[in-house]
N, CA and C of each residue as an Amber inpcrd file, in Angstrom:
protein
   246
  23.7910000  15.1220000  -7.6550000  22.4960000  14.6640000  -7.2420000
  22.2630000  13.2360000  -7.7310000  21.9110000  12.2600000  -7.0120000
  21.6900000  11.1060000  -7.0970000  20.0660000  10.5410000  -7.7310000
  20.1970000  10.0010000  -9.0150000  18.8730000   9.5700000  -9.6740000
  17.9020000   8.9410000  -8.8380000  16.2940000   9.6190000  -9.2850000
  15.5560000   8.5540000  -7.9170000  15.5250000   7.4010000  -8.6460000
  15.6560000   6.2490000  -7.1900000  15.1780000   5.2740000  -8.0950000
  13.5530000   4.6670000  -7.7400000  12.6520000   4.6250000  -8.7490000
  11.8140000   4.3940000  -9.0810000  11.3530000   2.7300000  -8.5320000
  10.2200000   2.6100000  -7.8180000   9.8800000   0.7980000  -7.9200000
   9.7810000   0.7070000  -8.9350000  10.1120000  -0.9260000  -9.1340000
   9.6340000  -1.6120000  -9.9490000   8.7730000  -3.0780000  -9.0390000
   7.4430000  -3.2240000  -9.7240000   6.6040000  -4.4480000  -8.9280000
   7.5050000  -5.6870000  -9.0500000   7.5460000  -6.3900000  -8.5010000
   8.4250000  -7.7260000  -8.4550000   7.1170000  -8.8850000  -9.6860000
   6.2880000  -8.8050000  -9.5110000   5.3970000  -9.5810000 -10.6400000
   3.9790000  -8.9670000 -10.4140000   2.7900000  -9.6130000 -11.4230000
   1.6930000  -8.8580000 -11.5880000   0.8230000  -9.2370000 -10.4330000
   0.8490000 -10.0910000  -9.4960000   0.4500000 -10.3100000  -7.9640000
   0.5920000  -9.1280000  -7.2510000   1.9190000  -9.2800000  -7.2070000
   2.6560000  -8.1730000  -6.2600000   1.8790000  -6.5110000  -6.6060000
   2.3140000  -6.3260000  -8.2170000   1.6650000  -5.2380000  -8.7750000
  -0.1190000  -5.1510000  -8.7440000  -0.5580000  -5.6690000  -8.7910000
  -1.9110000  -5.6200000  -8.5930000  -2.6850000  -5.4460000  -7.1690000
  -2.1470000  -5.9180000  -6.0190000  -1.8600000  -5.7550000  -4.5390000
  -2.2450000  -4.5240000  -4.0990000  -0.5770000  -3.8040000  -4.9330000
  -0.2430000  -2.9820000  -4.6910000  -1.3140000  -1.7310000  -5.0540000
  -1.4900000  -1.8270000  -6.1630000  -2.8430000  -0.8990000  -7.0190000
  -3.6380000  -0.9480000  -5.9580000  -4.3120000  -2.2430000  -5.4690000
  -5.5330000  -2.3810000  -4.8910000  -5.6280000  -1.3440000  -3.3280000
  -4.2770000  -1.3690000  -2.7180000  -3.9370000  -0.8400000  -1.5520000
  -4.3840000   0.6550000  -1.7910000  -3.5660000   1.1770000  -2.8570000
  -3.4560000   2.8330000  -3.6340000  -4.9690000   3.0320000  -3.5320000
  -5.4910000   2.1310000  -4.1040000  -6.9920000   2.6760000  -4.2410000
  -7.9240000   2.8420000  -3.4210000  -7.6260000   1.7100000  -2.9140000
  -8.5250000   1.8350000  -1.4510000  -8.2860000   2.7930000  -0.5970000
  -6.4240000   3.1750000  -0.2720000  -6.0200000   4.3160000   0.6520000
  -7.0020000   5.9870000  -0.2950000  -6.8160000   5.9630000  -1.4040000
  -6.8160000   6.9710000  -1.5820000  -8.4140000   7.2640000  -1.8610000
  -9.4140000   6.4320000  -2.1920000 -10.8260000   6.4710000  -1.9010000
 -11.3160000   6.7620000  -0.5610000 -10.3460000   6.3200000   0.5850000
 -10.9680000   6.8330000   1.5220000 -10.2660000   7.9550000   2.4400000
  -9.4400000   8.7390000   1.6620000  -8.9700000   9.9850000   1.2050000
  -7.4660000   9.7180000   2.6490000  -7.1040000   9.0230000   2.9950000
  -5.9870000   8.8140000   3.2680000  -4.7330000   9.4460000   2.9000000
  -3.7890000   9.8390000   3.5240000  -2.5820000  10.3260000   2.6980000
  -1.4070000   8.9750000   2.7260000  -0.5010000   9.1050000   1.7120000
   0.9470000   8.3580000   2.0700000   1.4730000   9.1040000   3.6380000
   1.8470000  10.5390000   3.7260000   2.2800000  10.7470000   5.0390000
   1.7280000  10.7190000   5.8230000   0.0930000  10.6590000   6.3280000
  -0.4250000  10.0920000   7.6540000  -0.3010000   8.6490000   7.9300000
  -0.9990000   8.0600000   6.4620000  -0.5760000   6.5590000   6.9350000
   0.9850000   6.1390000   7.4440000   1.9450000   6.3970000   6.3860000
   3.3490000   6.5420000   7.0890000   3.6410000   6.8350000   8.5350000
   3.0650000   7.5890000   8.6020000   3.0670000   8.0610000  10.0310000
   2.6100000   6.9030000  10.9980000   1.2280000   7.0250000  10.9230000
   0.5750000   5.9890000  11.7320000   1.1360000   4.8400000  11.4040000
   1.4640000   4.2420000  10.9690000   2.2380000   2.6090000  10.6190000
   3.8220000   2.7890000  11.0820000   4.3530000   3.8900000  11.3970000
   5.8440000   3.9580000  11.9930000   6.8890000   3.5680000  11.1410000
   6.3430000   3.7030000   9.7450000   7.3250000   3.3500000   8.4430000
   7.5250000   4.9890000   7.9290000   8.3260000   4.4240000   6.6350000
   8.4230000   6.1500000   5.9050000   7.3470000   5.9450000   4.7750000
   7.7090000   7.2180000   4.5340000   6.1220000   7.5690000   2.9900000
   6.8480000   6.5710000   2.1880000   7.7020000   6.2510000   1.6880000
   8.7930000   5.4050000   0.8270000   8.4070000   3.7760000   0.8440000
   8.2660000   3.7960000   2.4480000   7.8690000   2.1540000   2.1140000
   6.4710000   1.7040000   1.8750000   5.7290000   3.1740000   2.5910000
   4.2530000   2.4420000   1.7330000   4.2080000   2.7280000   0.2500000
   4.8100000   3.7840000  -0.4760000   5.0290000   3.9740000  -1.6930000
   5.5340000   2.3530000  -2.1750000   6.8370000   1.8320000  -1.8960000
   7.2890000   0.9280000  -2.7950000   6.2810000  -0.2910000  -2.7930000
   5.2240000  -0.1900000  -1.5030000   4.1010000  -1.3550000  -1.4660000
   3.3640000  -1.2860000  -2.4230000   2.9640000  -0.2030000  -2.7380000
   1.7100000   0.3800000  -3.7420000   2.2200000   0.1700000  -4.9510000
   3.6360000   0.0730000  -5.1140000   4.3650000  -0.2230000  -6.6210000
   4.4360000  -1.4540000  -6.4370000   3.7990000  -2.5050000  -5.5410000
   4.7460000  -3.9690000  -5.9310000   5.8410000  -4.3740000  -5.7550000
   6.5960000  -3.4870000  -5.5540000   8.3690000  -3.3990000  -5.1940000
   8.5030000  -4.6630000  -3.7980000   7.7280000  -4.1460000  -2.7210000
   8.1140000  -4.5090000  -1.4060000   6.4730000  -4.6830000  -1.0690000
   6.4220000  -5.9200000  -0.0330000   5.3330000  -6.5640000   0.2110000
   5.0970000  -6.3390000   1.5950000   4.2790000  -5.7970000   2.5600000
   3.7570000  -5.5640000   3.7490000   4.0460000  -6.6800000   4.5850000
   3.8790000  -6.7550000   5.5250000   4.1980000  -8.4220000   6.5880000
   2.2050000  -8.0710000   6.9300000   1.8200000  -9.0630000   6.8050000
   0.3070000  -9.0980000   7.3840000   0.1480000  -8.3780000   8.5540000
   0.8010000  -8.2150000   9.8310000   0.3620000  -7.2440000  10.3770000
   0.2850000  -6.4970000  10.0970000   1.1410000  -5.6090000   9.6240000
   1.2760000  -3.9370000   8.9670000   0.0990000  -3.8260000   8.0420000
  -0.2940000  -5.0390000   7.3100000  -2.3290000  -4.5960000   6.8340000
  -2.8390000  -5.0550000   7.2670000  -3.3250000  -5.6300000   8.3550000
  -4.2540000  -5.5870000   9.3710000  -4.1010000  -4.3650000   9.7070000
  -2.7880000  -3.1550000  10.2910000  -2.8720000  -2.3500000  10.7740000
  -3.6370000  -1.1290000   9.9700000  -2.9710000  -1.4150000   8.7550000
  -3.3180000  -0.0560000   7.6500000  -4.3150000  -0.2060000   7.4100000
  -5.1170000  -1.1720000   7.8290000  -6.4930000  -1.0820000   7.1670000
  -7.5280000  -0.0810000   8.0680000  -7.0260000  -1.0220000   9.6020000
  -7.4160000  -0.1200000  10.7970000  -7.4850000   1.0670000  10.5600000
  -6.0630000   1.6170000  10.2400000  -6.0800000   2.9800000  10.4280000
  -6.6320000   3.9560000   8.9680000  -6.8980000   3.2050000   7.3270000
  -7.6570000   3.5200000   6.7680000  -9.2160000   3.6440000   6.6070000
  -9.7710000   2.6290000   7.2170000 -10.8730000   2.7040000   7.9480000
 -11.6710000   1.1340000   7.2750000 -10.8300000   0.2080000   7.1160000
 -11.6540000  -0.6050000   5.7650000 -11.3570000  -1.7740000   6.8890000
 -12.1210000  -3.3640000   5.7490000 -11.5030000  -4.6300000   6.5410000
 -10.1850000  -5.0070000   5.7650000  -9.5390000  -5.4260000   6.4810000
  -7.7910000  -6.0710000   5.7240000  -8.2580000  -6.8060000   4.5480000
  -9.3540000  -7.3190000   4.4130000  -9.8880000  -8.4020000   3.4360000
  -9.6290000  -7.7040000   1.7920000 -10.0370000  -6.0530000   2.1800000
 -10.6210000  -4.8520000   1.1780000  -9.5520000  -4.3880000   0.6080000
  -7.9580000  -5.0040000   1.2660000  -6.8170000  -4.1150000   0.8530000
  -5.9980000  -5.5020000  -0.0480000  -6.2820000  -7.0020000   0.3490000
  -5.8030000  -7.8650000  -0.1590000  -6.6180000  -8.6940000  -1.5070000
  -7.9700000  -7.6310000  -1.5120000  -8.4040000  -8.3800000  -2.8090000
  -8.2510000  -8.4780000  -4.2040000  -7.7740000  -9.1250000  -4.6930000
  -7.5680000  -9.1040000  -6.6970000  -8.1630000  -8.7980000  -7.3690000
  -9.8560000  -9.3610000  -7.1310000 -10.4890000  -8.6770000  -7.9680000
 -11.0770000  -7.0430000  -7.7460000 -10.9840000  -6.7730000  -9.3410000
 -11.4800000  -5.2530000  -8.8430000 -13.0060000  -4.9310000  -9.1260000
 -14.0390000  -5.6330000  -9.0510000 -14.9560000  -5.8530000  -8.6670000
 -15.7720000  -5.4390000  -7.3500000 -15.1030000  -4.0060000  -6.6830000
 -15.3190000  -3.5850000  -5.3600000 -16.7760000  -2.8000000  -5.8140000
């Protein structure tokens, strides 16, 4: 059996992003496998987003936001001041 391997965030930008995405998906009770779904990726790559690992292309959050129900603005903000 092959070890998982785990993200790691590429820096605290990236990692903080990523948090911000998690939170927002999961406040507005979203899953990893619907969104996966609806975005035509695997649960894996929105996972490694949410870790910082791997960074979205701006469409794909414009899309996820759509389909979370928020503005793209709400998924790219730093501060956590929401």
């Amino acid at each position: 059996m092959k070890p998982t391997t785990r993200p790691e965030a590429r820096g605290h930008v990236e990692a903080a992003l990523g948090a911000r995405f998690r939170k927002v998906r999961k406040t507005q009770k979203v899953t990893l496998l619907d969104l996966a779904q609806r975005l035509g990726c695997s649960v894996n790559t929105v996972r490694w987003h949410e870790a910082g690992a791997r960074m979205m292309r701006v469409d794909d959050i414009v899309r996820a936001a759509e389909i979370i129900g928020v503005d793209a603005a709400e998924l790219t903000r730093l501060d956590e001041t929401a």
